[in-house]
N, C-alpha and C positions, 0 to 999 in steps of 0.2 A: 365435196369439191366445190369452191367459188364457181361461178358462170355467169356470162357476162348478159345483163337485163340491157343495157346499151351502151352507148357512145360515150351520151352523156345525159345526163340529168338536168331538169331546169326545175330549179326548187323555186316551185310556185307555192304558197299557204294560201288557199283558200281565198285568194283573186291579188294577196298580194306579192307582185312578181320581185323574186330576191332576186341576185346576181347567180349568171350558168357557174354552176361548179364541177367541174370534169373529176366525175371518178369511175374511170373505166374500169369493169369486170369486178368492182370493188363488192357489189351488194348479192349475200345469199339470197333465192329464193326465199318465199315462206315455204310452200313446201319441200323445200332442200330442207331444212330448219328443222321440220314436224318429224322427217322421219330422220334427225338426226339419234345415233344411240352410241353408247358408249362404244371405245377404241379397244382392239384388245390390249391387256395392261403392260406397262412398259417401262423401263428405271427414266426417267426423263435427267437430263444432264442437268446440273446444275450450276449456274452462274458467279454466284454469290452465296454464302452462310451467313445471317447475322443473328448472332446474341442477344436477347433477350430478358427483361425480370419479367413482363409481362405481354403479352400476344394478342392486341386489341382487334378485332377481326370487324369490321365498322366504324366509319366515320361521325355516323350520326350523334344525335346531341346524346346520347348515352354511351357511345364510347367514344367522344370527346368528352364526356365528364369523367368515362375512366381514367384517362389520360391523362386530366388536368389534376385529379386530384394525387395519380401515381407519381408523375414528374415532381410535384411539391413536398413527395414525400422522399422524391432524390432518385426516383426508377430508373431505367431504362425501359421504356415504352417503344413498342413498333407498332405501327396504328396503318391500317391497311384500309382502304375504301376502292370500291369498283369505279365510283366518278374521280374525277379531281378538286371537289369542295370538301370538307369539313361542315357537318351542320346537319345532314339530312332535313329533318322536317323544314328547317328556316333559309337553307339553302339550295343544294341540289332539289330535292322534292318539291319548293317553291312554295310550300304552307309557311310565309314568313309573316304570321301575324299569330300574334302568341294568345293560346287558348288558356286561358285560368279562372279562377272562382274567385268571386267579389272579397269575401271575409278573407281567405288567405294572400289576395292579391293588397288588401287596405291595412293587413299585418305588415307584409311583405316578408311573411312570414314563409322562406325558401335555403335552398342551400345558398352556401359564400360564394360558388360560381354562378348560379341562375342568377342572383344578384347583380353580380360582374357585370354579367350579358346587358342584363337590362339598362345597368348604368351607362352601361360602352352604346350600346343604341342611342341614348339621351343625347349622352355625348358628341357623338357623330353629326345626329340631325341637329341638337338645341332644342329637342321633344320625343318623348318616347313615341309617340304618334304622329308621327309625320305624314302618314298618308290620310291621315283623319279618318279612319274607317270605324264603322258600328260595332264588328265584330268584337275587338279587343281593345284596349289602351295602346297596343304597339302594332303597328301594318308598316314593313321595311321592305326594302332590296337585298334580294335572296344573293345577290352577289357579295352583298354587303354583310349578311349572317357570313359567309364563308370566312370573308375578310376579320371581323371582330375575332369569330372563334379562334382564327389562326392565330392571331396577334395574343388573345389570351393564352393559349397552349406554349406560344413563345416565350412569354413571361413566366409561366408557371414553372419549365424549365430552367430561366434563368434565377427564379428565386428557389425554389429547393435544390438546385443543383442536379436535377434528373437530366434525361438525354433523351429527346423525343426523335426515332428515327420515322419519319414519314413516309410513306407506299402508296400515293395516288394513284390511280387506275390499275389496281392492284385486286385481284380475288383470291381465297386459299380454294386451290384443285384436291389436293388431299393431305391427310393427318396419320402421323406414325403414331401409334398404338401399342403401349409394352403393356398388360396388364390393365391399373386402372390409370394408366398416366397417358397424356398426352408425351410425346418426345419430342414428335417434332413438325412440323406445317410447312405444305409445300405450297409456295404460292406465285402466279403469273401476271405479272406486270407489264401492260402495252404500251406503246408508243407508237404513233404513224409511220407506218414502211415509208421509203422514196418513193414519191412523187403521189403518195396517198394524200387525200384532204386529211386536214386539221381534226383533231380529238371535236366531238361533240358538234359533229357536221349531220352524224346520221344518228336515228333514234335509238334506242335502247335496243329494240325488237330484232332492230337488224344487227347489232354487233354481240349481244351477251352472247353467244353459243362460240363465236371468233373467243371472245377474252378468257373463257376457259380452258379454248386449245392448246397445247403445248408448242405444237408446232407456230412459225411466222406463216403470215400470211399476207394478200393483198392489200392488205387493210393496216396490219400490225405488225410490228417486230417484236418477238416477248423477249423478257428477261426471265430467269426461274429462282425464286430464292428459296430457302430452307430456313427456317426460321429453329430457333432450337434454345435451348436454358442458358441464359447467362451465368459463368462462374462466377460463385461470390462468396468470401468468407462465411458470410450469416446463412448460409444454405447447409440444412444436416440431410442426412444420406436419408433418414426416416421419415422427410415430409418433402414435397415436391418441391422442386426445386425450380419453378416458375407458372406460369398463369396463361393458361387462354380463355379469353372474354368473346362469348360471342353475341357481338352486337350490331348482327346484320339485322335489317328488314324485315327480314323472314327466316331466319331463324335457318340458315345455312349448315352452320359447322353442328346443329342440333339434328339435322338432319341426315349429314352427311357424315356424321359419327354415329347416327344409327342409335342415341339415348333414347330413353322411351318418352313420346310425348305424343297433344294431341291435336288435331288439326280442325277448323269448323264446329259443328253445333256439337255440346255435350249430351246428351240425353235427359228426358223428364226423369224428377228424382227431388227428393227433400231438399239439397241443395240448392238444385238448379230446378226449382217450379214453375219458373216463366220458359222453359225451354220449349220452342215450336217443334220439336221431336223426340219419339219414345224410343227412338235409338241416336248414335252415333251419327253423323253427316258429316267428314270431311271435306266435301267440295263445296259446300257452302258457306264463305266468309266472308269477312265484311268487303265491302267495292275497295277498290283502286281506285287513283285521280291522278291521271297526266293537265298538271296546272298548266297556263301560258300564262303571259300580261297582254293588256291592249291599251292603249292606249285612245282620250276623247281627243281629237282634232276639229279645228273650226267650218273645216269644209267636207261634205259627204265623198266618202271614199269609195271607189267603183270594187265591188265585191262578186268577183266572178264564183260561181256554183261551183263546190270542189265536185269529181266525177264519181265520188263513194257517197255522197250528202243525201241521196234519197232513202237509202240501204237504213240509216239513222235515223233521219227527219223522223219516224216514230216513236222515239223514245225523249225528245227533247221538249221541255216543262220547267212552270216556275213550280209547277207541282199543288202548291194551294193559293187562293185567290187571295188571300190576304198578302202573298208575296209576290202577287204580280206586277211589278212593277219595275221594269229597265234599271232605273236611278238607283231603286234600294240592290238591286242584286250588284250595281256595278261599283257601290260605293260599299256593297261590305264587306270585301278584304280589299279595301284602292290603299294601295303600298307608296302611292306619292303625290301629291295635292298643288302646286305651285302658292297656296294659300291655304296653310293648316291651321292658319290660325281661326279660319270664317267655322271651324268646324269643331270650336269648342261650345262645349254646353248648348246645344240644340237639341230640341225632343226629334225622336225618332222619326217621326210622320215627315219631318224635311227631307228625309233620306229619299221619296219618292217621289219627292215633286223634281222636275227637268232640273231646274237649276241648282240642284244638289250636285252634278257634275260639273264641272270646270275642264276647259279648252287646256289640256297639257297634264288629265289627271291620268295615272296610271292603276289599272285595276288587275289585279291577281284573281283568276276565277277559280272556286273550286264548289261545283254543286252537285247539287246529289243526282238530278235530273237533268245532268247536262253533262259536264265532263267525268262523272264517277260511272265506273265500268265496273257491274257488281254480278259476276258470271255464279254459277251454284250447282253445276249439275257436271260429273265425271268427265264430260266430252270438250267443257270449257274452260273450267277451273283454273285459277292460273299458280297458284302451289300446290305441286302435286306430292298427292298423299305414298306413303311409304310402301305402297304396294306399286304404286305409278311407277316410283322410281326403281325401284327392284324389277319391276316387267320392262324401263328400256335402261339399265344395266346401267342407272346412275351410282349403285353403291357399289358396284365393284370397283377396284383398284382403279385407279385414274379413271376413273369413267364419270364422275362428277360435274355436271356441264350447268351448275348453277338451281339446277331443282325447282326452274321457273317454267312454263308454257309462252315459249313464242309468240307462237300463233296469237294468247289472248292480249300477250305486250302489246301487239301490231292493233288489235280491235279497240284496245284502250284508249291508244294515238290516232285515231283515224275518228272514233268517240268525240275526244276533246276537240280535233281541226274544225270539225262538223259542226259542233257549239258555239266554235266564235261565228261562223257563220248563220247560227242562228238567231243568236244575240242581235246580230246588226240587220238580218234581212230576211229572218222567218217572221210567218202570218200566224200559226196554228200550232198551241199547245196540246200536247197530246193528254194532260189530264184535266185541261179544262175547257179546252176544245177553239172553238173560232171567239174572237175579237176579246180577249186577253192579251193576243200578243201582238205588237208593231213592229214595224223597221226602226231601228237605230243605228244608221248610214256612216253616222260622223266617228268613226273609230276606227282605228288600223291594230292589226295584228303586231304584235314587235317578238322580232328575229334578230339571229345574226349574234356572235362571239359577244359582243359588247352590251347587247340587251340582257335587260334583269335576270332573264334564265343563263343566260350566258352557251346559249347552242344556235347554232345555225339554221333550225327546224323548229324555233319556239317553244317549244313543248320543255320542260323541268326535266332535269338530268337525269334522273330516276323519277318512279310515280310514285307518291303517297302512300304509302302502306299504311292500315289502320290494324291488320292482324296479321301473325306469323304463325309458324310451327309453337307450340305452347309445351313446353318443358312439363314434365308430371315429377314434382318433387321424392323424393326418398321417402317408403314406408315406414311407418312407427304403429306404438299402440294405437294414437288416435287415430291415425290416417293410414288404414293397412293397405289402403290401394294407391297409397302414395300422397304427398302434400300439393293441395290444390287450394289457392283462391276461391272462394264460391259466390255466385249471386248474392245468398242469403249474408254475407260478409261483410258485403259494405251498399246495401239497395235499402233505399227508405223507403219502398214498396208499402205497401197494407196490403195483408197475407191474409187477413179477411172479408176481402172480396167475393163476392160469389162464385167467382169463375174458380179460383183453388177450392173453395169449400167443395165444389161439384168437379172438377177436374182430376184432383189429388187421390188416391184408393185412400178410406179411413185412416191404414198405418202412417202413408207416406205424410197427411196430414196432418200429423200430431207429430212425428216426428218433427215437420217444418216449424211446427211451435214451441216445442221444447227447445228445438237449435236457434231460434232468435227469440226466446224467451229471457235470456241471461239469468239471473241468478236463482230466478224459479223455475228454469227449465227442468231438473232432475223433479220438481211435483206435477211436472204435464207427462212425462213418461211412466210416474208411477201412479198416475190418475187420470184416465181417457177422458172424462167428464171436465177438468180443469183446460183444457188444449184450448178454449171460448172465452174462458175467464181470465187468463193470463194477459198480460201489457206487454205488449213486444218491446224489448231493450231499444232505444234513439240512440244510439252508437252501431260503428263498424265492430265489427272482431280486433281485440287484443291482443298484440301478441309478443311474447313476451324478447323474441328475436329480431325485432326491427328494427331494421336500417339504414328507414327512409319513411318520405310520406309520399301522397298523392291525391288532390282531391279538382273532382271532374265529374259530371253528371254521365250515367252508363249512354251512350250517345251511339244509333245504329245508324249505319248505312247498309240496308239489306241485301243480298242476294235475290235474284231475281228467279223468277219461279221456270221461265222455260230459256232453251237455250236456240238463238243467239240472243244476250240481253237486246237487242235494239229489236227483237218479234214485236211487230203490232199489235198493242193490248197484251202486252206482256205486264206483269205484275211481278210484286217483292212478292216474296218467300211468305206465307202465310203464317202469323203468329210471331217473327221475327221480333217486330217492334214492343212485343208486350212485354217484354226484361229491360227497357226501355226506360227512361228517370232519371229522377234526383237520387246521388249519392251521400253517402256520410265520408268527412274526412277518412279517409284512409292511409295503413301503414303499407312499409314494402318488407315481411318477415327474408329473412337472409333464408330459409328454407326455399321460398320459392326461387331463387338463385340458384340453387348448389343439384344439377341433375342425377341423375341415377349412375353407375358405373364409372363414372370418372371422379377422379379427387382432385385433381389442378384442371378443371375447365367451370365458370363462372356464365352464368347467363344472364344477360342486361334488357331493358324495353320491352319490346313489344312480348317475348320471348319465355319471358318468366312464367312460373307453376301460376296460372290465370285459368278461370271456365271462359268458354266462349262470348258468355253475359257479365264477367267482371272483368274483361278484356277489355270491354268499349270504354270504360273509363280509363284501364290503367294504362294507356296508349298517346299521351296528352303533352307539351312539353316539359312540363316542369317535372312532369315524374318520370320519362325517360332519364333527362338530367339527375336526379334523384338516386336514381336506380345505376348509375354507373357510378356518381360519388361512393357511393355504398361496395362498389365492386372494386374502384380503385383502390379504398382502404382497405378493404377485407385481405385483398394481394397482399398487399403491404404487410398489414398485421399478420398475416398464418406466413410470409416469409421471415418476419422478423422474428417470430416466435416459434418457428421449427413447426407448424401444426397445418394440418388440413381443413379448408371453413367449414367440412362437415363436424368436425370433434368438436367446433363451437357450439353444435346443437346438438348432437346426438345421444344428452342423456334430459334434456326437456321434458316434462316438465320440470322436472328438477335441477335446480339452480349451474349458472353454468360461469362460473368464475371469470374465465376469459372471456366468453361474448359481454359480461356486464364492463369488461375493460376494452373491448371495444366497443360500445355504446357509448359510452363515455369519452370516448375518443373523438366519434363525431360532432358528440354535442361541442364539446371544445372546441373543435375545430371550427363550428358555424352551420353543423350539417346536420337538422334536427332527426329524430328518428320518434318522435311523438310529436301531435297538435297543443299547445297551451291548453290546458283545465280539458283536457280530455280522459275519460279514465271509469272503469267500471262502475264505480261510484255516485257519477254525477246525470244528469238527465238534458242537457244544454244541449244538446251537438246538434240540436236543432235551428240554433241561430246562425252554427255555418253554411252561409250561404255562396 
């Protein structure tokens, strides 16, 4: 039950004072929240039915790629998202500065929408960098991802003739289940009750557990849709007769339909030999990042101590002394410059001197020791593993309340406030101790509807997710315990290191070398003495079902060893960092897509058959994008041709007639599904950089 915290609210950020906003009785406790548990189950009324070809379940930039590429191909797309942006990572979440690798980015070698985007950014500003920042070529307003992406989904519609029906602040509560089909998805859509404040006044922490309610509330009015198979000529009785994509965050509708999949660290193993555990660990994944912006002003802003800011003050650091320095953290994601052009072709070492900031520059934070909230232990965790959710009766029938932890939402937001206040008026880094760190006075926090975040609490409309629930592909001969991405698949590691030769038991380490041995791997298994002698292959894994590409350095933001992450002298996870590196271009196999028991449900981004160590790469923009292109079509194709996307694979290695005609389709289309001169053969893949 709601209960009233007060009168009213005064949304103060961190000293600086916003306008009172009266929302009486509006805000659940947090522990109202903790011990919220599932409702007993109940037919909930329905509002609305809409038809469907495909059942996009995320907004973000992978299923806006589903979207865009399904509409072009003449769909009916329903595209559902819990915020009101489009865009995830470049919008809502507020990482609007596009992560990519030099050789594929000097190609520009990407899908026809990633394309799109970038040119529509150019476009806008008159520079794809308009905020001039170090990080990437492109630092934007995440208001302004939302906008481009929409504007392209619109078009994309009106040139294939699709029909995109859109679901802003929309979540799916739960899924009808006939066998191995999807039928049908129930989903709850909000709106402000009378005389509630405006959408995106309170943070995340305080409404998710409201948006999955069936019931209205102080807060919210729901509508309840059912989502279900559009009738269509080109549908036969023997193959499904529409598509659910789930391309949440974290890996929701993979949850909440109960597929087998896996959560945090995989275990040590041939595969996975950089793994810092000889078991399983789902509570430990990668950190969270509730982003804001701030903005440089000319004159020092009065910065009152928020009242949670000591609770924190422990955990906040530039982390290493070569990054200490104000200028470089706040110019490398600065999303807006008043003069971008003072910040072409300058070496790096300008980034830290004072006047590398400008009076009017806007800076996007997201740091690993600052606003990244990286919890690891069963009491903090903030996706809770499948026994979490089965012990508070999230899988039962309507009992789905998003598969997230409140409580750690709330630690994450209270995280990030704490950082702009440290940025501008902390003394003392916690990992490198006293006179590293200064006041930097002259900056305000930016708030309120119309700021770059577009919420009233500063903080990104959702938080950064870097991991979700990880799908475990369908069994075969080679992969009996199901198809999984491995470390050893796409890390350019050296596997003869001391630390494997002595870590690894003899078997497992011959194994390791025979599996990234390539085509002399079968004489390291049948000669224990060769496992020394052999050349590790300079390529990813090959596969003969890809759909897409993706190429990113395996990039960690660790978990933290005790729980609350802000413990003084707390520490990452031990061993975390060492699956850590440069990667090989890598594919996206439609196997890691297609989960276990269902035959019309498709899995997009973060979500896909990934280890925990080839996660951190395949998590990046261009390959979310990538990976929903790949999903739109596959719809498309197994609807036009009567087939399920598993029959595309399911007689591999041997040759599979249709998948080679959907291959081919993307490359047509502009959608590559290999890297140029990549290929078993060659020895190069060294130069992508």
């Amino acid at each position: 039950m709601l209960r009233s915290l007060a009168k009213q609210i005064h949304l103060s950020v961190l000293g600086v004072i916003l306008p009172v906003v009266t929302v009486t009785s509006y805000i659940t406790p947090i522990s109202d929240r903790l011990s919220a548990r599932a409702q007993p189950a109940r037919s909930p009324r329905i509002d609305r039915q809409v038809e469907c070809d495909i059942l996009v379940a995320g907004g973000g930039l992978a299923g806006s790629a589903t979207a865009y590429e399904a509409l072009l191909a003449g769909r009916t797309v329903c595209l559902t998202e819990l915020t009101d942006w489009v865009g995830g990572q470049i919008s809502s979440q507020g990482t609007s500065a596009l992560d990519e690798r030099a050789t594929q980015r000097q190609l520009l070698f990407y899908d026809r929408g990633y394309k799109e985007l970038r040119e529509r950014i150019e476009q806008r500003y008159g520079a794809l960098n308009p905020g001039g920042c170090w990080v990437s070529v492109a630092c934007f307003m995440p208001k302004d991802g939302h906008e481009i992406l929409t504007a392209m989904l619109q078009e994309a519609a009106r040139k294939g003739n699709g029909k995109l029906e859109w679901f802003p602040n929309t979540v799916i509560k739960d899924l009808e289940i006939s066998g191995s089909q999807i039928t049908g998805a129930i989903a709850i859509s909000h709106q402000p009750a009378a005389g509630a404040p405006p959408l995106n006044t309170l943070p995340l922490s305080q409404t998710i557990i409201d948006s999955y309610t069936y019931d209205n509330s102080k807060l919210f009015t729901k509508t309840i849709t059912k989502f279900v198979a559009k009738r269509s000529p080109d549908k036969q009785a023997s193959a499904p007769n529409w598509y659910v994509v789930d391309a949440t965050e974290t890996g929701e509708l993979v949850g909440l339909a109960d597929v087998p999949y896996r959560l945090g660290i995989d275990p040590l193993s041939y595969l996975e030999p950089s793994s810092s555990s000889p078991k399983p660990d789902p509570y430990c994944t990668q950190g969270f990042t509730y982003t804001f912006t701030m903005e440089a002003t000319a004159e020092p802003q009065k910065h009152e101590v928020p009242d949670f800011y000591t609770r924190y003050a422990p955990y906040y650091s530039y982390e290493l002394k070569n990054l200490a320095s104000f200028p470089f953290v706040f110019t490398y994601r600065r999303i807006f410059t008043p003069q971008p052009d003072k910040f072409k072709d300058i070496d790096i070492g300008f980034y830290k001197k004072d006047e590398a900031v400008l009076v009017g520059d806007i800076s996007m934070q997201n740091w690993t020791w600052g606003n990244d909230y990286r919890p690891g232990t069963n009491k903090d965790n903030l996706i809770y593993s499948r026994d979490q959710l089965k012990e508070n009766g999230q899988l039962q029938p309507g009992g789905w309340l998003g598969g997230l932890r409140a409580e750690t939402l709330n630690q994450g937001e209270l995280l990030a406030k704490g950082y702009f206040y440290w940025l501008t008026t902390g003394t003392t880094d916690s990992q490198l101790g006293e006179g590293f760190k200064k006041p930097y006075p002259n900056h305000r926090y930016l708030s309120g509807l119309d700021s770059p975040m577009g919420t009233v609490h500063g903080l990104s409309k959702h938080p950064y997710m870097r991991e979700g629930r990880r799908i475990i592909g369908r069994p075969n001969r080679i992969y009996p315990d199901g198809f999984t991405i491995s470390e050893i698949d796409i890390s350019r590691r050296d596997y003869n290191d001391e630390y494997y030769r002595t870590t690894l038991a003899p078997e497992v380490y011959r194994r390791l070398k025979a599996a990234i041995a390539g085509l002399e791997g079968y004489s390291v298994l049948l000669n224990p003495n060769a496992a020394d002698k052999v050349k590790r292959r300079s390529r990813s894994t090959i596969y003969p079902d890809s759909v897409g590409i993706g190429h990113y350095a395996i990039d960690f933001h660790p978990c933290m060893t005790q729980t609350p992450v802000e413990t003084p002298g707390n520490t990452e996870r031990a061993g975390e960092r060492r699956g850590g590196g440069q990667a090989y271009p890598f594919q996206i196999p439609l196997r890691a897509m297609i989960p276990q028991k269902l035959d019309n449900m498709l899995v997009v981004g973060k979500s896909i058959a990934t280890s925990h160590i080839a996660a951190a790469a395949y998590r990046v923009h261009s390959f979310e994008w990538s990976s929903g292109v790949a999903a739109g079509t596959v719809a498309d194709f197994a609807l036009t041709n009567g087939i399920a996307p598993y029959q595309l694979v399911d007689d591999l290695p041997r040759s599979e007639p249709q998948l080679e005609q959907l291959r081919k389709r993307l490359e047509r289309d502009g959608n590559p599904t290999a890297f140029p001169d990549t290929s078993i053969f060659n020895n190069t893949w060294d130069t992508w950089k």
